[in-house]
N, C-alpha and C positions, 0 to 999 in steps of 0.2 A: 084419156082414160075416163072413164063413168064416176058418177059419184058412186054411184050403187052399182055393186058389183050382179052382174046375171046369174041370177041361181042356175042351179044342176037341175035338167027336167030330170036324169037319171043320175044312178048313184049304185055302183054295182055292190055286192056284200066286197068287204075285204078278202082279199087271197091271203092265208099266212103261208108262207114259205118254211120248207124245211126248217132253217136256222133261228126261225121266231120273227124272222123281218116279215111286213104287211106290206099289199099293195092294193092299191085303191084306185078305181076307175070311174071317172065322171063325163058325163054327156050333155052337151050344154045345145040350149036351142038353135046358134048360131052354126052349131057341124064341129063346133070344136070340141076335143076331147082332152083331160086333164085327169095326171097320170100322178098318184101320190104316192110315193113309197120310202119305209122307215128306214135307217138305220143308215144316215149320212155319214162320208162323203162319197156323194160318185161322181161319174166322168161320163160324158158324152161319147159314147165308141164308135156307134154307128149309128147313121140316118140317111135311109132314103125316104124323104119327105115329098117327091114327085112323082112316087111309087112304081112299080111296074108297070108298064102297058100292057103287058099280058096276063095278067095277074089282076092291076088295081090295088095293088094294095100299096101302102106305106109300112114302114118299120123305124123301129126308134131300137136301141138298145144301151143300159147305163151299165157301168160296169162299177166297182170297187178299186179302182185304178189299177187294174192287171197289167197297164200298157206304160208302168216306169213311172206314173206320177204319182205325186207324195201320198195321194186318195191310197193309192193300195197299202203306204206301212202303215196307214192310220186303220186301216178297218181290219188289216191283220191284228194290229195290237189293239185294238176293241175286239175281236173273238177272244184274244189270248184273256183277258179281263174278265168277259163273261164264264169262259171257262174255270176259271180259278176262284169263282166265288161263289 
């Protein structure tokens, strides 16, 4: 790993989502991209990371643990919290 991390040549505006969570998009010189988004925990659901051939493209998808793991009673009961106050 570098001492000095590679800045973002790019840095897209935040997206806020319906429910007040942000997501944030960075483009770094090397081709890599870095995906930041609020309101932890999530879970890894889907990744094609060697993309389509016909297409090109890649996909990543995070979920709130919809799929059984503890990520989903956690981020139900943080809505239930925001809502109540």
């Amino acid at each position: 790993m570098a001492d000095h991390p590679v800045k973002a040549h790019f840095v897209a505006d935040p997206i806020e989502l319906p429910d007040g969570r942000k997501v944030c998009v960075s483009a770094y010189p090397d081709g890599s991209i870095r995906f930041r988004v609020d309101g932890l925990p999530y879970v890894l659901t889907e990744a094609y990371l060697s993309g389509n051939p016909e297409k090109d493209e890649a996909i990543v998808k995070l979920s709130p643990g919809k799929q059984g793991s503890s990520a989903a009673y956690n981020y139900v009961e943080e809505l239930e919290k925001r809502n109540h106050t």
